[in-house]
C-alpha positions in Angstrom: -75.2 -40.2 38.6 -78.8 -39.4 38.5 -79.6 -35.4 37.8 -81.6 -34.5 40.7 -82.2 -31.1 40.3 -84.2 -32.2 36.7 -86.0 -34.9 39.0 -86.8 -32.3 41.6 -88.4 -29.7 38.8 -90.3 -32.8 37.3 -92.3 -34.0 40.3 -92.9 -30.2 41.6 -94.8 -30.5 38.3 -97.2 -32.9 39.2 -95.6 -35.7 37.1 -95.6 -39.1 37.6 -92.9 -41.7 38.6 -93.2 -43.4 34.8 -92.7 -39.8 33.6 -89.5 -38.6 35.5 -88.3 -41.9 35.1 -88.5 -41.6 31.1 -87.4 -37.7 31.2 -84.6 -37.8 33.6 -83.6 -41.4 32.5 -83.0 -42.4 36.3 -84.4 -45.3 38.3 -87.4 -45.6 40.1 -85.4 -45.3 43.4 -83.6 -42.0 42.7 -87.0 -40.6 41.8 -88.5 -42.0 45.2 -85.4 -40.7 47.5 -86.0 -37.0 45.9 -90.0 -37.4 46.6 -89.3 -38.5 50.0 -87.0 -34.9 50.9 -89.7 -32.9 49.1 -92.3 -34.2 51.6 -89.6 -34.2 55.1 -88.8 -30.6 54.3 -91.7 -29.7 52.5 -90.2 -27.8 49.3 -93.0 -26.1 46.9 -89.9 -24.7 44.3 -87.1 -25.8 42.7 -85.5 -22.4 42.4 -85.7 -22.6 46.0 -83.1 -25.2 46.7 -79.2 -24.8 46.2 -76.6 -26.9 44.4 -75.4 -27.1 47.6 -78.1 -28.3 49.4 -78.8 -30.7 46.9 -75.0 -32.0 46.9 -76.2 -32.5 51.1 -79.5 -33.8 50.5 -78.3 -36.8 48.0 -74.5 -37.5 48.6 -72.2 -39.1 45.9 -70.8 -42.4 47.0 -68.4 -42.3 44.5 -66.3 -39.0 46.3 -65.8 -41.8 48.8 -64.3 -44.6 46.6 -62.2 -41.6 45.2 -60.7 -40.3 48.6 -59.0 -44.1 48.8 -57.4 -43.7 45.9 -54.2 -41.4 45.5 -55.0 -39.0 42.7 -52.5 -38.2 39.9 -50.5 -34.9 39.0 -52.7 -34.3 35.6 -51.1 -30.4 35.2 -47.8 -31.6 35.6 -48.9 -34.5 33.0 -50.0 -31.8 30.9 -47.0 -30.1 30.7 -44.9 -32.7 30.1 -46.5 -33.5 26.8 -46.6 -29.9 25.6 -42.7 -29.9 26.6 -41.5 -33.2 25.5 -43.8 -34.4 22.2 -42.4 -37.8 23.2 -44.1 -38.3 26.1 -47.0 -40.2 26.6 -50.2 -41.0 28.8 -48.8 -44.6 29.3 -45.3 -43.2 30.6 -47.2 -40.9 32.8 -49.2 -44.0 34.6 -46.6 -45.6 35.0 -44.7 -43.2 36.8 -47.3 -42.4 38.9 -47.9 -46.0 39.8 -44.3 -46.1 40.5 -45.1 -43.4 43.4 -45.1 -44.7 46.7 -47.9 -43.4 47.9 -50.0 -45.6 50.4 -53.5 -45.3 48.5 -54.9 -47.4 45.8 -53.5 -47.0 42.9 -56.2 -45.9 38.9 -55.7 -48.3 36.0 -54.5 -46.8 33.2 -58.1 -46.8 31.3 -59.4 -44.6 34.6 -56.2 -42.6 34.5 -56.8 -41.5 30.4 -60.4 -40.6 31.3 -59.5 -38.2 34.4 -56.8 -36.9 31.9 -59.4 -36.4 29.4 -61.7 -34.5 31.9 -59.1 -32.2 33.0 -58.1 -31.1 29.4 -62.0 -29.8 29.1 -61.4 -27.7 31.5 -58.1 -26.7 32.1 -56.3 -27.1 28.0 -58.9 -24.4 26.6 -58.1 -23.2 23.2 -59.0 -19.7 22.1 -60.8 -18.9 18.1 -58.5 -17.3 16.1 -60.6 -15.1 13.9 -58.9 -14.4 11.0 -59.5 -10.7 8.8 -59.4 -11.8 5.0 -56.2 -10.4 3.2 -54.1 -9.5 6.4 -51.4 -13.3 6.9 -50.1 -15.8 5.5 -48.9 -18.7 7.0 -45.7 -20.3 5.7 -44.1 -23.8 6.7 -42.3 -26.6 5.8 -44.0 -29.9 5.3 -42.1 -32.8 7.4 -42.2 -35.7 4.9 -40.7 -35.5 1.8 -40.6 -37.0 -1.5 -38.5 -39.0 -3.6 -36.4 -37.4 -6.5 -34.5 -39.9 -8.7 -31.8 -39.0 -11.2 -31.9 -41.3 -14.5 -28.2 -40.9 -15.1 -26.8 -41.2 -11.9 -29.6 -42.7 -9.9 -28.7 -40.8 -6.9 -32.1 -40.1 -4.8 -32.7 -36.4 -3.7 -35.4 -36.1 -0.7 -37.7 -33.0 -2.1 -39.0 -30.7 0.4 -42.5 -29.4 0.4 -43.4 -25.6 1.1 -46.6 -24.6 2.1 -47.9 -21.1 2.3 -51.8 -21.1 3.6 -54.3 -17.9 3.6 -55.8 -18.4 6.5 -59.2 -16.8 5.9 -59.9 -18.6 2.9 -57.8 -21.9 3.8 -56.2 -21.3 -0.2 -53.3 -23.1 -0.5 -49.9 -22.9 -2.1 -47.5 -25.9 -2.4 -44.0 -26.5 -4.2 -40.6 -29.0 -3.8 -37.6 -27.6 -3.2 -34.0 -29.7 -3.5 -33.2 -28.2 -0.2 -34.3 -25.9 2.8 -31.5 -23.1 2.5 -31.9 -19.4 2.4 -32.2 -19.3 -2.1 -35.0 -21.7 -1.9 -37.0 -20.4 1.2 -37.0 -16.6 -0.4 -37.5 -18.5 -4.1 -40.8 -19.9 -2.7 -42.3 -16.7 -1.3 -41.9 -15.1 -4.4 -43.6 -17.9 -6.5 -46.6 -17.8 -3.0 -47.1 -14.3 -3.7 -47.3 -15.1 -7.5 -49.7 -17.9 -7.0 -52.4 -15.7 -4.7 -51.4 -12.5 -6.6 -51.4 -10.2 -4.1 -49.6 -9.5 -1.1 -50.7 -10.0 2.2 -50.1 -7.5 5.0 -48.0 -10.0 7.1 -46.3 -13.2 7.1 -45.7 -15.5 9.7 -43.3 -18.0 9.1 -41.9 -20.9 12.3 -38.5 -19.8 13.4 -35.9 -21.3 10.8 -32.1 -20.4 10.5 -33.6 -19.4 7.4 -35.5 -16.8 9.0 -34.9 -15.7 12.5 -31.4 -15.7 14.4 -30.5 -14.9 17.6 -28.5 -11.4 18.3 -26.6 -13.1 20.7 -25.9 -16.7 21.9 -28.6 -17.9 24.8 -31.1 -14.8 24.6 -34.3 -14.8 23.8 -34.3 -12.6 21.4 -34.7 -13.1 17.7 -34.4 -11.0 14.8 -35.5 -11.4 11.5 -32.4 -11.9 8.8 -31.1 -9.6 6.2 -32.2 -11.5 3.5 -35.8 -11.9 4.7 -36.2 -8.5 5.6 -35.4 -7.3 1.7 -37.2 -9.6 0.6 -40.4 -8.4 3.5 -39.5 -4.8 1.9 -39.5 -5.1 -1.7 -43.2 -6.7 -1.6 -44.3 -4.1 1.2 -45.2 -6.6 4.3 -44.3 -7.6 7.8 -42.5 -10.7 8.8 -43.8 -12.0 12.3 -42.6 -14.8 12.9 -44.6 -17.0 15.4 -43.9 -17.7 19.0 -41.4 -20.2 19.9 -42.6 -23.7 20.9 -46.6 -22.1 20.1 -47.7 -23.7 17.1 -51.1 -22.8 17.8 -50.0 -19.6 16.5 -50.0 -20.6 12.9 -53.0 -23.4 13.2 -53.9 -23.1 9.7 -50.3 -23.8 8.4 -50.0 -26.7 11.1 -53.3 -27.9 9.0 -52.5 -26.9 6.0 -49.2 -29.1 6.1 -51.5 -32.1 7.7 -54.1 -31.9 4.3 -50.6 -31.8 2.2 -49.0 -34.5 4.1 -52.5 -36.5 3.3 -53.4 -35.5 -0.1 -50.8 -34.7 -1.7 -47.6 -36.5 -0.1 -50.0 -39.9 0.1 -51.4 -39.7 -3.4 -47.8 -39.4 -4.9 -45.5 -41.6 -2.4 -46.1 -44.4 -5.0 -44.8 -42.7 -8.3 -41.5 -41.7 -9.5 -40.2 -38.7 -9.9 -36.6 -38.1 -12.0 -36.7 -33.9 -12.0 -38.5 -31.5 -9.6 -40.0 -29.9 -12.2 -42.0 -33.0 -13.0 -42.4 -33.3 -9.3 -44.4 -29.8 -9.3 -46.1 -30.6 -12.2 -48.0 -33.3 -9.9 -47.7 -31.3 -6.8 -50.2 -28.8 -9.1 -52.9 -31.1 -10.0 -52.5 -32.1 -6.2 -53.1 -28.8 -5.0 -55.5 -27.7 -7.5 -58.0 -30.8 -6.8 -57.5 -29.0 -2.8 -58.6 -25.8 -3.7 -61.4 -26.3 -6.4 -62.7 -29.4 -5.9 -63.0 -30.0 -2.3 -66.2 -28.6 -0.4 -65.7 -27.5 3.2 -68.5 -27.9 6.2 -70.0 -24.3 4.8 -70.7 -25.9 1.2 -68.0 -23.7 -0.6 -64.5 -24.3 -1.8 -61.5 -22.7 -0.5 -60.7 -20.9 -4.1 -64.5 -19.8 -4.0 -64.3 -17.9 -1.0 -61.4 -16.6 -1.4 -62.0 -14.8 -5.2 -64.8 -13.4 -3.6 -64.2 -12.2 0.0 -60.0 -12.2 -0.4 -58.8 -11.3 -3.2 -59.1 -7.8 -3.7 -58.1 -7.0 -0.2 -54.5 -8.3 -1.2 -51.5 -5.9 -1.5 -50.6 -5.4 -5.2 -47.3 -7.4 -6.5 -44.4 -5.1 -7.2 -43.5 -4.2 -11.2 -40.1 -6.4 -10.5 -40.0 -9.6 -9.1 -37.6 -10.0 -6.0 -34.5 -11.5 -6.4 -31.6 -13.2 -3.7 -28.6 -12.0 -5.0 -25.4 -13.4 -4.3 -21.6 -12.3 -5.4 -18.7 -14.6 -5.6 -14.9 -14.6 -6.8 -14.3 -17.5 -9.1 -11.3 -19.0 -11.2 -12.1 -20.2 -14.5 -10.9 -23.3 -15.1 -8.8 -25.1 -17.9 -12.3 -25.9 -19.5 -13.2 -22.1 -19.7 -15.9 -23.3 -16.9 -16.6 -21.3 -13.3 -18.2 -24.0 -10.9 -21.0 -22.5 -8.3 -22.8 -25.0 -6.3 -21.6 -27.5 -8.2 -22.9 -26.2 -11.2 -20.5 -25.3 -14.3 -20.5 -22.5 -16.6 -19.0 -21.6 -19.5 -16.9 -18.0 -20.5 -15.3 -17.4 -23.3 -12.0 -19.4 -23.6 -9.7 -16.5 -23.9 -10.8 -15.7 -20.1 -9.4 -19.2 -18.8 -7.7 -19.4 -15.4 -8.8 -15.8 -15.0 -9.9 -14.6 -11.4 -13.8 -13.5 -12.5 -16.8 -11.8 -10.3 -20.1 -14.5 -10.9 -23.4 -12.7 -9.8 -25.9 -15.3 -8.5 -29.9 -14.9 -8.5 -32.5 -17.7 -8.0 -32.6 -17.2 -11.8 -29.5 -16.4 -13.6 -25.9 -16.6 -13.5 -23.8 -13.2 -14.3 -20.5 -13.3 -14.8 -18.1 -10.5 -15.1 -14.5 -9.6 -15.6 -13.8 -6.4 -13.8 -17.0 -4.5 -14.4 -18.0 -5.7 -17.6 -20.8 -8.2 -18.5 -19.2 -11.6 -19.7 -22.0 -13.5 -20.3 -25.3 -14.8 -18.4 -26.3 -18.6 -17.9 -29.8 -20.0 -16.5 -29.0 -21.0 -13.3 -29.1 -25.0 -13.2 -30.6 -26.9 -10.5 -31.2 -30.4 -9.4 -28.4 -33.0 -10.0 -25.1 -31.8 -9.5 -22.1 -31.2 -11.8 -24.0 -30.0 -15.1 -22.5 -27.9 -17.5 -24.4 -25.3 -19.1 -22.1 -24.2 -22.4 -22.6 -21.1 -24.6 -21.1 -22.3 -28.2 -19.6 -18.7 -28.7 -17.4 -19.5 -25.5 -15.7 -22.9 -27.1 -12.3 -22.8 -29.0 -12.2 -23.5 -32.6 -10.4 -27.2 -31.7 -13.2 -27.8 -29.4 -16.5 -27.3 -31.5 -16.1 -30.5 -33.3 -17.1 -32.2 -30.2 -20.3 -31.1 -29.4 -23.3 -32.9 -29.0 -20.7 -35.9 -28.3 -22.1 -39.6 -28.9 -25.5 -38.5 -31.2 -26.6 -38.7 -34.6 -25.3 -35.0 -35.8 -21.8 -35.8 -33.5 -21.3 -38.8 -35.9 -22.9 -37.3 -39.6 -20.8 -34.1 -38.8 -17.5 -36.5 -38.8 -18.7 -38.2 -41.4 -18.9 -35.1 -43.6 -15.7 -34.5 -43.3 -14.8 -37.9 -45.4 -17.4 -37.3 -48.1 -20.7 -37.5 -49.3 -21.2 -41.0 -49.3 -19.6 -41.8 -46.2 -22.3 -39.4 -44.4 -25.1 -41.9 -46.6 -23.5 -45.1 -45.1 -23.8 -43.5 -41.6 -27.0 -42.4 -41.5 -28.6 -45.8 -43.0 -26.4 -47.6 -40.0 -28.5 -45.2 -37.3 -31.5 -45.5 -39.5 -31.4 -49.0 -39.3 -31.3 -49.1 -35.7 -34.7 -49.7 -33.2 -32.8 -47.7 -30.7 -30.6 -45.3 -32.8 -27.9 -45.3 -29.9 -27.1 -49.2 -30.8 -25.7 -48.1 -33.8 -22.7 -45.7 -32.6 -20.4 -48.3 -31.8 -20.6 -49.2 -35.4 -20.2 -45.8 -36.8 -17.6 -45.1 -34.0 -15.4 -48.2 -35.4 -15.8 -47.4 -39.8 -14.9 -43.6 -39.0 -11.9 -44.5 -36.4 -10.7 -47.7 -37.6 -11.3 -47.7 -41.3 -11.2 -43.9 -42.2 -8.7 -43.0 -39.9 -5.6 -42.9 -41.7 -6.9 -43.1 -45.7 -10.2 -41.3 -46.1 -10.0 -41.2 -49.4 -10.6 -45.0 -49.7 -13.0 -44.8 -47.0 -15.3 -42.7 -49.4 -14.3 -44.6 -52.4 -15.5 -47.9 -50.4 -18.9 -46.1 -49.5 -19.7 -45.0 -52.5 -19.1 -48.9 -53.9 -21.4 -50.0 -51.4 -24.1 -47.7 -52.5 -23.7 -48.2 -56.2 -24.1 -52.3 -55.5 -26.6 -50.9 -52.9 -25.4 -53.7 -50.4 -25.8 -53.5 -46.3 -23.6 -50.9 -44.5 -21.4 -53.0 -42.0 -17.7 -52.4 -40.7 -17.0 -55.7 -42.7 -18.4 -54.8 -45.9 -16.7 -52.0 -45.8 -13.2 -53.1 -44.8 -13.9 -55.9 -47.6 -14.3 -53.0 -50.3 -11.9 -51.0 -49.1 -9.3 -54.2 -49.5 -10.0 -54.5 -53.0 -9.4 -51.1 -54.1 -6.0 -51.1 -52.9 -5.4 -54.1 -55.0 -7.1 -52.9 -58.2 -5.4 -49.3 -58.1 -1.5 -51.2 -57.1 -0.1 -50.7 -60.6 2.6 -53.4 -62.5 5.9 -52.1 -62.4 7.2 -51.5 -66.3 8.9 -54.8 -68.1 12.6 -53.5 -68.5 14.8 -55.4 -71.1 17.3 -58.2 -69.5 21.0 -57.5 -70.3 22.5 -58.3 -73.7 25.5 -61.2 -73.5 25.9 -61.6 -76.8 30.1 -61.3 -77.5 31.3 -59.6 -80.5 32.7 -61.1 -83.4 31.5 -64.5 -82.7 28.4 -65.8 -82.1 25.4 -66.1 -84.4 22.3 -64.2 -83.1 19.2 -65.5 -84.6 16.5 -62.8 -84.2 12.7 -64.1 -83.1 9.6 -61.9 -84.7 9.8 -60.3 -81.4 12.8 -57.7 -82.2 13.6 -57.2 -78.6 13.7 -60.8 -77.9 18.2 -62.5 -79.0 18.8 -66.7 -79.2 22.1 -67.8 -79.0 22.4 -71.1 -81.7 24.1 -74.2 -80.6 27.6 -73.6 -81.8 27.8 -70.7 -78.8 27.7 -73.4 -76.2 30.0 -76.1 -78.5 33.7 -77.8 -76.9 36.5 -78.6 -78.8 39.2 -76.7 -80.4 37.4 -74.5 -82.9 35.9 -73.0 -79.4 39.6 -72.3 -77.9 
């Protein structure tokens, strides 16, 4: 539609129909209807004549075509999608052709575009101006990454936190097995740690993990226990932002959309078998964000905040906050307490005692009564590993450790002999993957050495004097042979005398211990009877 009030100012000018036509960027016709009402009601001013007037003077033919069709619901449209995020423009034409309504009916082009003028003016957004030093703005990232165990090859989806200053836009990021109440207090304390300072409040969303309701169906929400200790050990607020208003924390909702982009994207094609190599990446990541990248204003999000932010930041406490967490637990044949899964050792003597374990995002306490047992790094990631002090194992146990490596086998070994601990490290030695050779050195210690170590040393130490190859069948070979060498001849005792006395004739050999009988012993006849 032409701007008649421009065309009006323009010819009141003294400008000519080329002109207006150029300026205005209307048609020779439109400029010709307004000259023709400037000379019927002789108008010398533009400041003279009203909108209204105007609107009277030069109708819109289009209001018409409009009044035939029926016109849509577009607030009620509008708060459907801020209710349901599912819903969409196409669902809302169709329902609204659906209506049977006697006008024409928009096509579903026409339909976005009067959508998209109403949200001009009706869906206004206010500026959030943000003081430097005062929030920060804490979320979980919805996509996650892939964490794959080498042993078991169980996957484990890793969950990203996100912490954002929103003055400076610096950013914090780190994966998390899980979203429970240990890791969402464990990754405020490592925020706070990354910035350095403390901001005066912090507005998380409204997890289980941070908010509750008092009661079932009320409105109200309180922050939890946890949270709070944590809030009042590092001096800040928790305000939590509205429900269903996430244009309360827009620079988190951004924040996880750059994470989700460049850091979620950049690594969805690499593997990842512990979180701590996961964060590793997740650094670089986040670093590149907050160096490297320039922002509309020409400076980097670290840059601004080092020198507008930083100093306006609460100081970190002396300690750093810990979740602490007490349970009762049996220790178990194995002189192991299991906690989340996780196993630790206590001294033996204390198996199948009832024992008081003390559990931080950290460490792993455990007591009997009120005394200190021992402490254990707490273990993380793949279920069911053992962490095992070697001052908690029984004497009959510590042969076993390190089972099925090189010092597991040598430390057998040395309990043959010498040579026996020679032959078993050139069998590993000899290996391009030392762990093909245990099956070898597994079957000379069992098989061979198991019931006669002496000959199992004896047999070694042959096969290093003729400095032959170590194998199970060299060594079964030697050890053959010196059984038979050290088997010793039974003594040569003398074979009974028959010689009868009185009558035969013993002829003696040169051999004195050797008696012949003649031939008249074995003669017949009568000198015989």
């Amino acid at each position: 539609m032409a701007d008649y009030r421009k065309i009006l100012v323009l010819l009141l000018e003294g400008r000519s129909y080329r002109d207006v036509v150029e300026v205005a960027g209307c048609s020779h016709r439109d400029v010709a209807r307004v000259a023709q009402e400037v000379r019927e009601r002789g108008v010398s001013s533009a400041s003279g004549v009203s909108d209204v007037e105007l609107a009277v003077w030069f109708p819109d033919g289009r209001r018409k075509v409009s009044e035939e069709y029926d016109q849509p619901d577009l607030s009620r449209v509008l708060a459907s999608m801020k209710q349901n995020r599912h819903f969409t423009l196409l669902l809302a034409w169709r329902r609204y052709v659906d209506t049977k309504d006697v006008g024409k009916k928009y096509g579903y082009s026409q339909f976005c575009a009067l959508f998209a003028d109403y949200l001009r003016s009706h869906d206004l957004v206010a500026v959030l101006r943000h003081e430097p030093g005062r929030a920060m703005l804490v979320d979980w990232a919805g996509d996650t990454i892939d964490v794959v165990d080498t042993i078991t090859g169980e996957v484990t989806r890793a969950v990203l936190f996100v912490a954002v200053l929103p003055f400076s836009g610096l950013m914090f990021c780190r994966a998390f097995a899980d979203m429970k109440s240990p890791a969402w207090l464990d990754a405020h304390v490592q925020a706070f740690a990354f910035f350095g300072g403390v901001p005066q409040i912090v507005v998380p969303d409204n997890p289980t993990t941070s908010t509750h309701q008092t009661h079932k169906g009320d409105a109200e929400r309180v922050v939890n226990a946890r949270y709070q200790q944590l809030a009042d050990h590092y001096q800040t607020a928790i305000v939590p932002a509205r429900v269903r208003r996430p244009r309360d924390k827009a620079a988190a909702e951004n924040a996880v959309n750059v994470v989700n982009k460049r850091v979620i994207g950049y690594l969805d094609d690499d593997m990842f078998t512990t979180l701590s190599e996961l964060n590793d990446a997740i650094g670089e990541r986040v670093r590149e964000i907050n160096h490297d990248i320039r922002r509309a204003d020409d400076s980097t999000r670290w840059e601004r905040f080092d020198t507008e932010e930083r100093a306006l930041l609460g100081a970190l406490p002396d300690a750093g906050f810990e979740d602490v967490e007490w349970k009762e637990l049996k220790a178990a044949r194995n002189y192991h307490v299991t906690a989340d899964t996780q196993r630790y050792s206590v001294p033996f003597a204390l198996a199948g005692r009832l024992l008081r374990v003390r559990l931080t995002a950290s460490t792993v306490t455990v007591f009997d009564g009120h005394e200190s047992v021992c402490d254990h790094p707490r273990l993380t990631g793949r279920k069911g590993q053992y962490s095992t002090l070697p001052e908690h194992v029984p004497p009959q146990h510590r042969n076993i450790d390190g089972l099925w490596s090189r010092r597991w086998f040598t430390d057998r070994a040395r309990s043959v002999g010498p040579a026996t601990v020679t032959v078993i490290e050139q069998i590993l030695d000899a290996q391009t993957i030392e762990a093909q050779g245990y099956l070898a050195c597994q079957n000379i210690l069992d098989g061979l050495g198991k019931n006669n170590r002496e000959r199992l040393e004896a047999a070694c130490q042959d096969l290093l004097n003729r400095r032959a190859h170590p194998t199970y069948s060299t060594l079964k070979r030697l050890m053959a042979a010196i059984d038979t060498d050290m088997r010793k001849p039974r003594p040569v005792a003398p074979a009974a005398s028959t010689r009868k006395h009185g009558s035969a004739v013993v002829f003696r050999d040169a051999d004195p211990d050797v008696y012949v009988r003649d031939a008249s012993h074995y003669a017949r006849g009568e000198e015989s009877i």
